[in-house]
C-alpha positions as CSV (number, residue, x, y, z in Angstrom):
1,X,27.3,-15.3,-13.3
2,X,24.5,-15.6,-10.6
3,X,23.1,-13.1,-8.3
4,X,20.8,-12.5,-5.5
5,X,18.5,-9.9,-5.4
6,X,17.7,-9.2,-1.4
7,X,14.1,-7.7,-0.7
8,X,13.7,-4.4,0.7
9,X,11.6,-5.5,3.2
10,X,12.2,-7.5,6.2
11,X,10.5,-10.8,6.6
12,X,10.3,-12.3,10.1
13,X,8.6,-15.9,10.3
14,X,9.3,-16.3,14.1
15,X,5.9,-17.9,15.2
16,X,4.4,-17.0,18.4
17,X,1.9,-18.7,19.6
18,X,-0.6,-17.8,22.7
19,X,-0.5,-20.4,25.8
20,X,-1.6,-20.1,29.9
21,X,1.9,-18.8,31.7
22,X,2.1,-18.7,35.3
23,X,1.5,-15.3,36.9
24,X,4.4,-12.9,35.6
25,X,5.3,-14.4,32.9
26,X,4.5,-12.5,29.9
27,X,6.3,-14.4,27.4
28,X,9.3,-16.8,26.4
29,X,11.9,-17.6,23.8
30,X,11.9,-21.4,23.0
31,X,14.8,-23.3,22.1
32,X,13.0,-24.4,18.9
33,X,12.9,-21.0,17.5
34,X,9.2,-19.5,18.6
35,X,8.1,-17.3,20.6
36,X,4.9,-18.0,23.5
37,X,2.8,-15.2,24.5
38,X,0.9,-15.5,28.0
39,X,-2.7,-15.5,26.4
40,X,-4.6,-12.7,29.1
41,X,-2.1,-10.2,27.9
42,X,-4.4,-8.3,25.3
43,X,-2.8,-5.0,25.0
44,X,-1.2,-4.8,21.3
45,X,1.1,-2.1,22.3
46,X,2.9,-4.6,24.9
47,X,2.1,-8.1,22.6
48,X,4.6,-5.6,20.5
49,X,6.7,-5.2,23.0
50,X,7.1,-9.1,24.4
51,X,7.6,-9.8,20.8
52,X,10.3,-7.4,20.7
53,X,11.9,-8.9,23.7
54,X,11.5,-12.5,23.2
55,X,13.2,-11.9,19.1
56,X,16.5,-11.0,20.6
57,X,16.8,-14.0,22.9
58,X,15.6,-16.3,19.9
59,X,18.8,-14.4,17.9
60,X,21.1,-15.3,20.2
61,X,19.8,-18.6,21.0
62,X,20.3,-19.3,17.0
63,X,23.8,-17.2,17.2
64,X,24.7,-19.6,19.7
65,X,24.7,-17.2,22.7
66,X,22.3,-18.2,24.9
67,X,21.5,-21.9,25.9
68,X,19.1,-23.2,28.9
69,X,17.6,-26.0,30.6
70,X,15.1,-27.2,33.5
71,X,17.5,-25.8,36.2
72,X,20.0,-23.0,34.6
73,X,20.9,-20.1,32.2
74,X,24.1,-20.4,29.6
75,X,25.3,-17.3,28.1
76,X,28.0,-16.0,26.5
77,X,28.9,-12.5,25.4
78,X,30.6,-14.2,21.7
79,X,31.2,-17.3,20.1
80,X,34.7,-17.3,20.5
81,X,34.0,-17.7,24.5
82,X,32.7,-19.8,27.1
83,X,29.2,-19.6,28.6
84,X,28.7,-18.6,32.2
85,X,25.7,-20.9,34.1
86,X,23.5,-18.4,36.0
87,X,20.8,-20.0,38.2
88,X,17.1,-19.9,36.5
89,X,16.7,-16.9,39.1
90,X,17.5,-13.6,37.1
91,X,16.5,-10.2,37.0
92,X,16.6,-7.7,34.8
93,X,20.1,-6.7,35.1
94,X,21.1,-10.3,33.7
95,X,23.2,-9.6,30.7
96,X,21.2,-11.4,28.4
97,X,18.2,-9.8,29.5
98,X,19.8,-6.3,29.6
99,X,20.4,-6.7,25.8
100,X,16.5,-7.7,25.4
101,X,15.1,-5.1,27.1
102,X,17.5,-2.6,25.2
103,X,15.8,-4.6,22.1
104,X,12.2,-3.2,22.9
105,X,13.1,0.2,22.3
């Protein structure tokens, strides 16, 4: 009989890379699975942070949550139900993003 033995450490191999955002922007979760970093932000304390942030949308973009394109926002609360489209305008009180910045702490 086979087993697995599990680690008892974490291992995260999100990449993140550093690119030129437009003013506000301090980072993004692409649909490919990484993570982009606007490169003048320089503080390691927020770097952690964005990181933080941008990991739960990449979750639930891979759980099949959370979905967007040029023009909108899909989300969905479970599998089992069907996205809402919110406009590419949100704000922090967005649910997806309300779950992110819950994430950073």
């Amino acid at each position: 009989m086979a087993f697995k033995l599990k680690p008892p450490y974490k291992i995260d191999n999100t990449p993140v890379y550093y690119v030129k955002e437009e003013d506000g922007v301090l980072g993004r979760a692409q649909l490919c699975g990484s993570i982009t970093i606007n490169d003048k932000v320089r503080d390691p304390k927020q770097i952690k942070e964005i990181i933080k942030h941008e990991s739960q949308h990449v979750k639930d973009i891979k759980n099949g949550l959370l979905w967007y394109d040029d023009k909108n926002v899909y989300y969905r609360t479970s599998k089992n139900k069907p996205f809402k489209k919110y406009s590419k305008k949100y704000s922090k009180t967005s649910p997806w993003e309300k779950k992110a910045y819950k994430n950073e702490k």
